[in-house]
Backbone as CSV, one residue per row, in Angstrom:
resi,resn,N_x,N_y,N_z,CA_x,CA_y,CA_z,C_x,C_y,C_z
1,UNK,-22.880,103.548,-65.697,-22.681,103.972,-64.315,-21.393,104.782,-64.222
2,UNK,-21.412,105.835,-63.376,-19.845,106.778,-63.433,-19.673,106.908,-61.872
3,UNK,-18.899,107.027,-61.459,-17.780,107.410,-60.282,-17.561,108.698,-59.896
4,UNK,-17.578,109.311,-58.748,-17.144,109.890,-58.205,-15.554,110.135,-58.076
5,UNK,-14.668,111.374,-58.199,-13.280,111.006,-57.803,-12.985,110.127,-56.335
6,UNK,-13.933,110.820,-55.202,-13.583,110.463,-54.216,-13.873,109.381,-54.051
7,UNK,-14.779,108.258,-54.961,-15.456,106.823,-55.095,-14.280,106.224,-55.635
8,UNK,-13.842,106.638,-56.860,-12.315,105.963,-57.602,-11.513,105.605,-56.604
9,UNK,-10.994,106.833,-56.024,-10.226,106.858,-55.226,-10.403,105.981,-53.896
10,UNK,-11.054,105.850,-53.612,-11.663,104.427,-52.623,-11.085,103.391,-53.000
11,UNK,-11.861,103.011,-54.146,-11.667,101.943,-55.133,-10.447,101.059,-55.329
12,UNK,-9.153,102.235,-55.464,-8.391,102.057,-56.319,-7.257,101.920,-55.273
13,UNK,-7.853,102.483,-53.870,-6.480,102.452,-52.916,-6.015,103.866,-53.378
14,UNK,-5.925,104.574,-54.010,-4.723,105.749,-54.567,-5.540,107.074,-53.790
15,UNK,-4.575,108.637,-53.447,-5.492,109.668,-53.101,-6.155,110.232,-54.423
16,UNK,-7.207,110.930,-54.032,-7.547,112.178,-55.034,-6.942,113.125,-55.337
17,UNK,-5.809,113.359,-55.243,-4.755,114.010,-55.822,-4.080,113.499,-56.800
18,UNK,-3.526,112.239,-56.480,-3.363,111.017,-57.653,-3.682,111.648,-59.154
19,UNK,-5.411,110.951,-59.043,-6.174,110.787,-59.569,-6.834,112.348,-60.420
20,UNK,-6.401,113.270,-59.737,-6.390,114.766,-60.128,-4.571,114.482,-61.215
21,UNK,-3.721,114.190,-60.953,-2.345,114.567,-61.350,-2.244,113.513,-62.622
22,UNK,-3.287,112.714,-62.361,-3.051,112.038,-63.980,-4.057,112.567,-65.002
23,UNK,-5.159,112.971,-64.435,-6.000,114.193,-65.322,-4.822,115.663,-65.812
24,UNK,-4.330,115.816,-64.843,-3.487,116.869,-65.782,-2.365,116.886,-66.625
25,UNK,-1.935,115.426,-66.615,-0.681,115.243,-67.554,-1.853,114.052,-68.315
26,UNK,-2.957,114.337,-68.979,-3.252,113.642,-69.964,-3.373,111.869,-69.636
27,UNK,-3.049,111.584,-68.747,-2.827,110.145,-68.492,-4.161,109.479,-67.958
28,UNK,-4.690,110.063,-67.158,-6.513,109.244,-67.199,-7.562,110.348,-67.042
29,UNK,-7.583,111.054,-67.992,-8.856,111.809,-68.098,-10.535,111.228,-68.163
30,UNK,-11.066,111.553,-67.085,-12.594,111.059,-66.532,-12.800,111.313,-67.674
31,UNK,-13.976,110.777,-68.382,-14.767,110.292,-69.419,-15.851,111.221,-69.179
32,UNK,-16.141,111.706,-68.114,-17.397,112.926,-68.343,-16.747,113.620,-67.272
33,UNK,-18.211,114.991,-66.633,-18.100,115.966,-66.285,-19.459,115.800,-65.592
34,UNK,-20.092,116.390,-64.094,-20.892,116.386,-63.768,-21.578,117.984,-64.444
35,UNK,-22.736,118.035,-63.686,-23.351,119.538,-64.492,-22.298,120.998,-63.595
36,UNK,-21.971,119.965,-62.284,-21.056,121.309,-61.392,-19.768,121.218,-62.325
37,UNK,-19.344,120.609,-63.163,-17.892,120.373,-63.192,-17.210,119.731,-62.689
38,UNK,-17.690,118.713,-61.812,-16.926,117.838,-60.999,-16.447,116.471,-62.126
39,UNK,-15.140,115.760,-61.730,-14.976,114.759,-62.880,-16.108,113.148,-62.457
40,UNK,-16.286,113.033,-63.139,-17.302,111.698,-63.233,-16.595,110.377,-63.979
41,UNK,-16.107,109.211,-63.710,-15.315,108.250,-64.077,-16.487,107.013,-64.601
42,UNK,-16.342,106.606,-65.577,-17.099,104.980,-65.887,-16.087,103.762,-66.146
43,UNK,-16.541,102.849,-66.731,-16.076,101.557,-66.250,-14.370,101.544,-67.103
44,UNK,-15.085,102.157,-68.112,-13.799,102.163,-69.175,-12.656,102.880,-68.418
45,UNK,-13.134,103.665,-67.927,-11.778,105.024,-67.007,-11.217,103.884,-65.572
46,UNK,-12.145,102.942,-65.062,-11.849,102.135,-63.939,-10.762,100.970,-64.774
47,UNK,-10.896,100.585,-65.611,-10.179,99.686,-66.557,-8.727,100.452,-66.738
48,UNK,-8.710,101.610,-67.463,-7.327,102.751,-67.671,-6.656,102.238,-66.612
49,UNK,-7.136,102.831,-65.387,-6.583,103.153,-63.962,-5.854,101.777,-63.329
50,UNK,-6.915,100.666,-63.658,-6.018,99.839,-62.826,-4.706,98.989,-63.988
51,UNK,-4.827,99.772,-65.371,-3.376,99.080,-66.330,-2.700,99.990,-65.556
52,UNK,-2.847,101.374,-65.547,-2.070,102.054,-65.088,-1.280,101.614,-63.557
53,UNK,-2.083,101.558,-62.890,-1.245,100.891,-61.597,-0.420,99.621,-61.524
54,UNK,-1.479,98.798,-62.278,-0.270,97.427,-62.494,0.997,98.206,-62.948
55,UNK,1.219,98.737,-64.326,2.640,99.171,-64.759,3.361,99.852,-63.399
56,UNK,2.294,101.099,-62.616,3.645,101.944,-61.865,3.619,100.570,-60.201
57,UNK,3.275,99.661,-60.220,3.383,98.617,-59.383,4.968,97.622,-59.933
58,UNK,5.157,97.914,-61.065,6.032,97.282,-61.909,7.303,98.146,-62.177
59,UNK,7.180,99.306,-61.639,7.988,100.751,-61.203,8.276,101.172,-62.692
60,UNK,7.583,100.848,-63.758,7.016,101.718,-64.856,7.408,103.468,-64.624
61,UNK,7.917,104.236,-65.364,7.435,105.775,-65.264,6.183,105.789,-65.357
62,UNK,5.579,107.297,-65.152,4.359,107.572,-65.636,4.432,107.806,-67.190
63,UNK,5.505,108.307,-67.372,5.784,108.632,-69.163,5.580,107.413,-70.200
64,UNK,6.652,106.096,-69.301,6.967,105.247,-70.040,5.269,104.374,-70.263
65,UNK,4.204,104.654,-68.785,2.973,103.631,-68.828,1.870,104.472,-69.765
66,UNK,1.847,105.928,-70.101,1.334,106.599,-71.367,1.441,105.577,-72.470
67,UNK,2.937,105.804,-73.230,3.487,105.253,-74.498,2.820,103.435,-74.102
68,UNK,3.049,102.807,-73.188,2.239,101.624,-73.956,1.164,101.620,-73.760
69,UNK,-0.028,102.671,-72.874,-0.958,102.306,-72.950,-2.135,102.604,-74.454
70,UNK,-1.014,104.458,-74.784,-1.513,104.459,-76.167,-0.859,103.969,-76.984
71,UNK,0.071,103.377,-77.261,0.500,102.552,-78.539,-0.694,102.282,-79.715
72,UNK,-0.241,102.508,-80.616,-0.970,102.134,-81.822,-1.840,100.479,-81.564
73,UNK,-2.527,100.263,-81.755,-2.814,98.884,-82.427,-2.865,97.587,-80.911
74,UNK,-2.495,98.672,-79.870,-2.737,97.773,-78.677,-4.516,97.482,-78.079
75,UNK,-4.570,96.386,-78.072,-5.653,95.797,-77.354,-5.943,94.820,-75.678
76,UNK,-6.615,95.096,-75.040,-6.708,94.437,-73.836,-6.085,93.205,-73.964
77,UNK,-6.489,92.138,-74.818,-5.522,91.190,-74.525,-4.216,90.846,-74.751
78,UNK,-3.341,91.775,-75.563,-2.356,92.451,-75.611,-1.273,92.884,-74.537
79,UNK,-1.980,93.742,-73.720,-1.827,94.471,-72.242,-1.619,92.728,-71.487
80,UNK,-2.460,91.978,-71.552,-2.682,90.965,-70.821,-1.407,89.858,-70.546
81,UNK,-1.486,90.069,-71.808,-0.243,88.710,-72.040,1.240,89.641,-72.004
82,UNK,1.585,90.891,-71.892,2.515,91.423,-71.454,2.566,91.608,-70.388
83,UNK,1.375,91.710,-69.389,1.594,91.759,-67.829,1.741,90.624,-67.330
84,UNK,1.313,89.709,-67.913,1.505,88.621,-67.643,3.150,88.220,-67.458
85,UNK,3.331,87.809,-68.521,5.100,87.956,-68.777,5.817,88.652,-67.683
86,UNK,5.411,90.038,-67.460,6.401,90.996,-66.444,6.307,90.521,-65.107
87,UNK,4.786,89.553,-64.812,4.265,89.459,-63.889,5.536,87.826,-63.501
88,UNK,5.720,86.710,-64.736,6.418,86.073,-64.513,7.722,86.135,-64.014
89,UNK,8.438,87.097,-64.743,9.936,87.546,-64.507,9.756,87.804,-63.089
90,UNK,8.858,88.725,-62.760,8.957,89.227,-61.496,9.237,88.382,-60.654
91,UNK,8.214,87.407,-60.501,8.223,86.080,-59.673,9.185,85.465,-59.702
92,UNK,9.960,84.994,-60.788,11.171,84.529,-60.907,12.219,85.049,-60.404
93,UNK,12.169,86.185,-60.500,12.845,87.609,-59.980,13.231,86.679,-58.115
94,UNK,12.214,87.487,-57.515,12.222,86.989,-56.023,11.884,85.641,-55.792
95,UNK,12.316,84.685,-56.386,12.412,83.206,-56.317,14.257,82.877,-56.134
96,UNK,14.583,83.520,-57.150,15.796,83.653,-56.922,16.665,84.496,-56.157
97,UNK,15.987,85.734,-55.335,16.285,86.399,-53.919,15.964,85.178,-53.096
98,UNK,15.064,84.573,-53.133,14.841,84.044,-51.668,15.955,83.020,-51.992
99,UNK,16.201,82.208,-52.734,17.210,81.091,-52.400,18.658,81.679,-52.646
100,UNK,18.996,82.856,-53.040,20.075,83.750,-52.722,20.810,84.258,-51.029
101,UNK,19.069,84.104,-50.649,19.295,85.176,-49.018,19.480,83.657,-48.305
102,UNK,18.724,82.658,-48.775,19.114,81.295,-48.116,20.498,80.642,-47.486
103,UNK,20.979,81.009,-49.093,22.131,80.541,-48.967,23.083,81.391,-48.392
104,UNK,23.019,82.694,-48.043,23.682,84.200,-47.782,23.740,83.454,-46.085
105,UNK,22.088,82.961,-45.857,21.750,82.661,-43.896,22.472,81.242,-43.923
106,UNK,22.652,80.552,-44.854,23.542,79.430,-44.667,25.112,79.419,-44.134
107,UNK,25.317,80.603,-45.368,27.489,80.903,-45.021,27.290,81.352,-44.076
108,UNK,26.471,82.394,-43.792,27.340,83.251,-42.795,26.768,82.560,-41.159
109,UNK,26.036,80.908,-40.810,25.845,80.334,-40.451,26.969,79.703,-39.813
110,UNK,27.912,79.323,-41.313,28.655,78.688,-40.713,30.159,79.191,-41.163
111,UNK,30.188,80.654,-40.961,31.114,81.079,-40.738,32.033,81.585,-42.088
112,UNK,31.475,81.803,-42.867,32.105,80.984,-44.442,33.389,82.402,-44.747
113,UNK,34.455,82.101,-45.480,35.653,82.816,-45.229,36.065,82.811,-46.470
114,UNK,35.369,83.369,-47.573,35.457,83.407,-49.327,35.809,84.760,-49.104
115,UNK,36.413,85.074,-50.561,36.664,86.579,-51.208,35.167,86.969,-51.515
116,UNK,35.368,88.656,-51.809,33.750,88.796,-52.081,33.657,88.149,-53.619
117,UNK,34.935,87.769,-54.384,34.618,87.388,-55.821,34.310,85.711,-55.501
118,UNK,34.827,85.352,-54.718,34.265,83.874,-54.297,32.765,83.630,-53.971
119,UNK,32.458,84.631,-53.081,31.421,84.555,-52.584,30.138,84.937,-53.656
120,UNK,30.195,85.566,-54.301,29.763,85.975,-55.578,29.749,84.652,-56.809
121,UNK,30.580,84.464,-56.662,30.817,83.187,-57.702,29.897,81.846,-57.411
122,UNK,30.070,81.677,-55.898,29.644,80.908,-55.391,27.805,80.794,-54.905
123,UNK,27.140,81.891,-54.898,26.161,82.089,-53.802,25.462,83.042,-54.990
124,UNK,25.978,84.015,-55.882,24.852,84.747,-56.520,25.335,86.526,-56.133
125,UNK,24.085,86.962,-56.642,24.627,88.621,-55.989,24.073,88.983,-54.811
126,UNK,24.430,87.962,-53.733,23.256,88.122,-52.589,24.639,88.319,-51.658
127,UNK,25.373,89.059,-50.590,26.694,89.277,-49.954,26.021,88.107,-48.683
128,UNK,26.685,86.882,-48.158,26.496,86.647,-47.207,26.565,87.309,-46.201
129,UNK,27.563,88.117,-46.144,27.708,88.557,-44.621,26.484,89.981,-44.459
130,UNK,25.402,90.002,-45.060,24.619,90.863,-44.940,23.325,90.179,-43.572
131,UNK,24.002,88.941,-43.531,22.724,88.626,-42.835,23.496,88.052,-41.409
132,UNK,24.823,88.316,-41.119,25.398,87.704,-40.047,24.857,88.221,-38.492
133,UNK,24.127,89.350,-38.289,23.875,89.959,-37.231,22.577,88.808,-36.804
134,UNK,21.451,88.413,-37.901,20.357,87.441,-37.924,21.319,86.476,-37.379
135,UNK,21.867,85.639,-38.283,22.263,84.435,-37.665,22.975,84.196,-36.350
136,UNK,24.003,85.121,-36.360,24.787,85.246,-34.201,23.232,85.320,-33.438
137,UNK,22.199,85.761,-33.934,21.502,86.060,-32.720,20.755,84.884,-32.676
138,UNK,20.347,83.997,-33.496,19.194,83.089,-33.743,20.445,81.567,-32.854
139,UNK,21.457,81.107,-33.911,22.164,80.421,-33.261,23.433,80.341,-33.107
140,UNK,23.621,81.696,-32.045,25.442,82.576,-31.910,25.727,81.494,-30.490
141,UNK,24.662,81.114,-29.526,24.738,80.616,-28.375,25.222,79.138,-28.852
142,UNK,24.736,78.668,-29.662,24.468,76.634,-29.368,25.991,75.987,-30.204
143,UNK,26.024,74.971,-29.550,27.262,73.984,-30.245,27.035,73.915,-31.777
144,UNK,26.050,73.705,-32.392,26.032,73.909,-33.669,26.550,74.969,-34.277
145,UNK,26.322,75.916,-33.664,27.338,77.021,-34.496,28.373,77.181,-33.956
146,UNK,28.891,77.125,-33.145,30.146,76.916,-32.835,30.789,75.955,-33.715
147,UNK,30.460,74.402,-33.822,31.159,73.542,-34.624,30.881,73.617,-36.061
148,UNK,29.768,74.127,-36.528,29.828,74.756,-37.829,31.029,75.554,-38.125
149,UNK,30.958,76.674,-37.251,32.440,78.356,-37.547,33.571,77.208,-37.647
150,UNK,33.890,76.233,-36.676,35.063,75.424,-37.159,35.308,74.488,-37.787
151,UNK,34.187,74.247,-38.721,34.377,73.510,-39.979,34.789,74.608,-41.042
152,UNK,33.745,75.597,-41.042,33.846,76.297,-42.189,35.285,76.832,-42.270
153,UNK,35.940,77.189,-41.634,36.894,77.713,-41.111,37.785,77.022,-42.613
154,UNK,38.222,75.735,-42.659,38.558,75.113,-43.189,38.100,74.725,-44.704
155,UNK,37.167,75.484,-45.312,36.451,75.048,-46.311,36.944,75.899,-47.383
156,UNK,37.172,75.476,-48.390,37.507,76.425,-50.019,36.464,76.592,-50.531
157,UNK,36.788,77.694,-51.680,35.461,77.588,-52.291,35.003,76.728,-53.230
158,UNK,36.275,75.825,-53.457,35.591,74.245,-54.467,35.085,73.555,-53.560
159,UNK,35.569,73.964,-51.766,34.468,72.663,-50.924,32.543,73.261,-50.578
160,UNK,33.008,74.581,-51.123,31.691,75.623,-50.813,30.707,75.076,-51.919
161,UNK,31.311,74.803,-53.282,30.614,74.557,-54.331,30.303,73.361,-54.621
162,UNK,31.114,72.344,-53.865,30.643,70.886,-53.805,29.739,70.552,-53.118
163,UNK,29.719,71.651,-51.774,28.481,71.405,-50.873,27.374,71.689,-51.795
164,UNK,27.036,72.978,-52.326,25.965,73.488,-52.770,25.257,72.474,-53.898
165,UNK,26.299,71.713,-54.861,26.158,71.099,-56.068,25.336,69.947,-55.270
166,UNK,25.435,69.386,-54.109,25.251,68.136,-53.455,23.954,68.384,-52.961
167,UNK,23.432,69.624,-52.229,22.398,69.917,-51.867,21.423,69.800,-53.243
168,UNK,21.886,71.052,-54.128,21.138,70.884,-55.006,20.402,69.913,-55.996
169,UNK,21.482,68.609,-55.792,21.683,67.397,-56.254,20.053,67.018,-55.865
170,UNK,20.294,66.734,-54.640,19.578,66.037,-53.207,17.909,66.910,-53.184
171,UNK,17.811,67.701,-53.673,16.333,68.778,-53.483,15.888,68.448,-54.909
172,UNK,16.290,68.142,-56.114,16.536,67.675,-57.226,15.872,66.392,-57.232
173,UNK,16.031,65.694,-56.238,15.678,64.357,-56.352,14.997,63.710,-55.526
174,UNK,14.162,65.079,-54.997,12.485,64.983,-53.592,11.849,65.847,-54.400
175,UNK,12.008,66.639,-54.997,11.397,67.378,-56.356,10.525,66.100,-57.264
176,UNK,12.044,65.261,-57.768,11.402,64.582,-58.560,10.367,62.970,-58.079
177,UNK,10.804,62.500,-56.754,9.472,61.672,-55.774,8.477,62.593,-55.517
178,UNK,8.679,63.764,-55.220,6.975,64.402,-55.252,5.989,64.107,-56.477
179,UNK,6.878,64.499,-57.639,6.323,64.160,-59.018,5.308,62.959,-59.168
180,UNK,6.031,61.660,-58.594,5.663,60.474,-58.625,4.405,60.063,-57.892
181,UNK,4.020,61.109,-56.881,3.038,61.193,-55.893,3.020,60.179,-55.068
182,UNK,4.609,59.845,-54.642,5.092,59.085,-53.597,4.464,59.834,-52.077
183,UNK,4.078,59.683,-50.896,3.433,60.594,-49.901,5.179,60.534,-49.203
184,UNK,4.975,61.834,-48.460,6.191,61.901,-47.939,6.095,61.328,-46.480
185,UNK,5.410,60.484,-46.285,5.963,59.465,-45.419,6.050,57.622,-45.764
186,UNK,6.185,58.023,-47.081,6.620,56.665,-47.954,8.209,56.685,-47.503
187,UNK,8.356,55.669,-47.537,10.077,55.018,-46.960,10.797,55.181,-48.551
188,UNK,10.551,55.752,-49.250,11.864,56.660,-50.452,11.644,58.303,-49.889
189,UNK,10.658,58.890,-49.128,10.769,59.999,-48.685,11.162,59.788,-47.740
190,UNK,11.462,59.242,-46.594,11.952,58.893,-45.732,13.535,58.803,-45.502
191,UNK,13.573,58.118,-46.615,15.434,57.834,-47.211,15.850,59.244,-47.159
192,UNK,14.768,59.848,-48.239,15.883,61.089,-48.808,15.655,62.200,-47.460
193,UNK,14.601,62.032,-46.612,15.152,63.061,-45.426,16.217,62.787,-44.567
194,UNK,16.458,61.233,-44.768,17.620,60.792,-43.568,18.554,61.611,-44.488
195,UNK,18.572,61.294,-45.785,19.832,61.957,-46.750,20.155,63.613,-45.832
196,UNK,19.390,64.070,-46.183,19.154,65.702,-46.058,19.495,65.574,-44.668
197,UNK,19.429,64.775,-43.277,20.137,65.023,-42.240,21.220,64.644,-42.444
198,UNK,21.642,63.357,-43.010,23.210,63.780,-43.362,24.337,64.417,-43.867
199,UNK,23.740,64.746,-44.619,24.383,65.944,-45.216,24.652,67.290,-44.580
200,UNK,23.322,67.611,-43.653,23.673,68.199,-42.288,25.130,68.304,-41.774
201,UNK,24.867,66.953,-40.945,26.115,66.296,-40.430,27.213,66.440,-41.053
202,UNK,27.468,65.763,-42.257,28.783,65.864,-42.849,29.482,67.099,-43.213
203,UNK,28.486,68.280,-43.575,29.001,69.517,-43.850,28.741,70.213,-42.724
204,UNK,27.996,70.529,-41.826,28.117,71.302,-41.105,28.245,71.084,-39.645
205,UNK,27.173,70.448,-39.082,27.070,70.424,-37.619,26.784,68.970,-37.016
206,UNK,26.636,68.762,-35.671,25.682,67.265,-35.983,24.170,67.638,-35.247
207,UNK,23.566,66.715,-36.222,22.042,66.973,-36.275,21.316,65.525,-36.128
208,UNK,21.278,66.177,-34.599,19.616,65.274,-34.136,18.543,65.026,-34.707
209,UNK,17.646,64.341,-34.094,16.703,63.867,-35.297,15.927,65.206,-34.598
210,UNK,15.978,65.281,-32.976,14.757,66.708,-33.242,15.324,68.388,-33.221
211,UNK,16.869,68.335,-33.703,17.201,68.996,-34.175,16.543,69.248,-35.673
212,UNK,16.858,68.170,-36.096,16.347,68.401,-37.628,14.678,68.617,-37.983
213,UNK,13.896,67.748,-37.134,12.705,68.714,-37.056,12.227,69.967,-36.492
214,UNK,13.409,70.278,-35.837,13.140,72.010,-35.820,13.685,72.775,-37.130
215,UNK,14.491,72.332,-37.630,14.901,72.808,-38.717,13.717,72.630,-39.826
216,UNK,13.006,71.589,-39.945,12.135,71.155,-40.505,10.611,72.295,-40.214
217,UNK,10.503,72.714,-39.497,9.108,73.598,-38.586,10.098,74.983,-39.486
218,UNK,10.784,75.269,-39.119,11.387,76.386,-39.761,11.266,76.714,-41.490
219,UNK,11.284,75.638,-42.196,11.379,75.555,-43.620,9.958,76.465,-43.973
220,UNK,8.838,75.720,-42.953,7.264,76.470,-43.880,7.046,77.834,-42.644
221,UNK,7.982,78.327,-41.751,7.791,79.520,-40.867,8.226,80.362,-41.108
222,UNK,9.187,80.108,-41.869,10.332,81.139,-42.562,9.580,81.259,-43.932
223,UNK,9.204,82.831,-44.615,9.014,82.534,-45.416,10.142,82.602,-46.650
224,UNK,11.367,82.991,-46.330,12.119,83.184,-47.006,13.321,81.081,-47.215
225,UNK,12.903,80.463,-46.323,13.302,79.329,-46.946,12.149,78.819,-47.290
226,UNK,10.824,79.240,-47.276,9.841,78.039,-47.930,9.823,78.830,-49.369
227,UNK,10.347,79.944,-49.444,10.194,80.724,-51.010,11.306,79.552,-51.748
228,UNK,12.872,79.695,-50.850,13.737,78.628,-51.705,12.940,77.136,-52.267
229,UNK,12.457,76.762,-50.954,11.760,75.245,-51.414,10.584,75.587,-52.648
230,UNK,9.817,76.387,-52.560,8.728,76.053,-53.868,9.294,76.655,-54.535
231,UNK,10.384,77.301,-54.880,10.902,77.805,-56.124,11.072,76.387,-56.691
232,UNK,11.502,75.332,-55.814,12.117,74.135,-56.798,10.887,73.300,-57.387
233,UNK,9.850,73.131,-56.327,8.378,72.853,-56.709,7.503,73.630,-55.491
234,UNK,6.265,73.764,-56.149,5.580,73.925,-55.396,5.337,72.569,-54.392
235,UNK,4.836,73.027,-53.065,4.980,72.128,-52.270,5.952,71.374,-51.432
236,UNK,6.728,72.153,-51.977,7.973,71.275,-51.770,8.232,71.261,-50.095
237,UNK,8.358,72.924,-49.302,8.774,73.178,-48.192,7.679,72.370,-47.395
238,UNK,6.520,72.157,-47.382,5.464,71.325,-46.669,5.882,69.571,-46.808
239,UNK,6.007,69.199,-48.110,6.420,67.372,-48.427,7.693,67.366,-47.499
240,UNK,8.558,68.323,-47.823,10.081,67.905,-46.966,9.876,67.717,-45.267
241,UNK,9.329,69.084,-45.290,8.778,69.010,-43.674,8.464,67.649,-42.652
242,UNK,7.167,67.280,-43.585,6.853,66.041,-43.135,7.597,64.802,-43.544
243,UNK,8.334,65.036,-44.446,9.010,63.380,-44.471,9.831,63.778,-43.687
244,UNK,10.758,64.585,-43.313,11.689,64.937,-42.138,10.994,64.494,-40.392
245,UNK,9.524,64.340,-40.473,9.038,64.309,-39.163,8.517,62.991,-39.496
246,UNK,8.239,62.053,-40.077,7.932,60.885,-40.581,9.415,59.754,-40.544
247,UNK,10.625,60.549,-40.772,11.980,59.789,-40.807,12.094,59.941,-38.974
248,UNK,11.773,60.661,-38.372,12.342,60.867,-37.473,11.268,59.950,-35.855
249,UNK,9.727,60.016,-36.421,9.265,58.981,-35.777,9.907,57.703,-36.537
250,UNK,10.109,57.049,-37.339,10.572,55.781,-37.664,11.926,55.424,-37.004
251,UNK,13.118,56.373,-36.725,14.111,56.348,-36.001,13.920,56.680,-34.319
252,UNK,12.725,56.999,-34.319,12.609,57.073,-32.171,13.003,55.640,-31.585
């Protein structure tokens, strides 16, 4: 069976110009020719096209996705288990943006007053104060941020890094009761959400119990803190959620 350009091009999401511009630099030449001269594509040319896009999806050159697609001695499953791989990093990649930008909406939350080499040291290559215009507007009005800015006010960056070590501690160790297939409204998930409101409290603001289940509704709405939570496990931003709303009917 063969293809039409303007059928590929359907297909593939890409224009027919595309699909014309890699016919002329050698990079996916249609496999036949109709009797007008028109190009005609089969399955093998539909196969080319979409390695080809994975790589320039992967911001590949067009030069550089040539050289591995003809490489000597390469085979489909070859291609496979290298996209694969790129496909991992990637993910890993923005696993570690999202709990970067987390922590970026955390400082500049509560005001945080590091060097940029502190802040760097502390948080990653993510600048907190990139996200301060978000946070004044979300909670610039409420006592919580207010008494947050005047804690932080006061904080070093060994108290910045003790916080973080403590959190991390604490997500570390609802990570590992998920494991156990404890339900998160078992009373050890329960514990560790009261934990996680205290810690609230002690570092930053004070937190109600339905304070903290709004904070809790936020974890799987946001997708940029439910990216932090399943980076640590999957599932994670949904189990916390509910043991946070499970601790908090047991304390009404």
């Amino acid at each position: 069976m063969s293809y039409s350009v303007g059928q590929v091009a359907a297909l593939a999401g890409v224009t027919v110009r595309t699909l014309h511009h890699y016919d002329e630099i050698g990079l996916l030449a249609p496999g036949e020719r109709s009797h007008a001269g028109h190009r005609r594509y089969d399955d093998a040319d539909l196969d080319r096209l979409q390695q080809i896009l994975f790589y320039r999806e992967l911001g590949f050159p067009l030069e550089e996705v040539a050289v591995l697609l003809d490489e000597p001695g390469a085979d489909p499953a070859e291609h496979l288990r290298r996209q694969h791989g790129l496909l991992v990093e990637r993910i890993e990649r923005l696993q570690r943006m999202a709990t970067a930008v987390e922590h970026a909406m955390e400082a500049k939350k509560m005001g945080i007053k590091l060097t940029p080499e502190e802040k760097f040291e502390v948080f990653g290559d993510f600048d907190p104060d990139a996200h301060a215009e978000e946070v004044e507007r979300r909670w610039g009005g409420t006592d919580a941020y207010r008494e947050s800015q005047r804690r932080a006010a006061s904080y070093t960056k060994e108290d910045w890094q003790r916080i973080k070590d403590e959190v991390d501690g604490l997500n570390a160790r609802i990570a590992a009761l998920m494991a156990t297939g404890a339900a998160p409204e078992s009373p050890e998930a329960m514990d560790l959400a009261e934990e996680h409101r205290q810690q609230i409290r002690r570092f930053h603001y004070e937190c109600s119990y339905e304070m903290h289940t709004g904070l809790a509704e936020m974890y799987i709405t946001d997708e940029r803190f439910t990216a932090n939570y399943e980076a640590i496990r999957p599932g994670m931003a949904v189990y916390l959620r509910d043991a946070i709303l499970a601790n908090a009917v047991r304390n009404a």
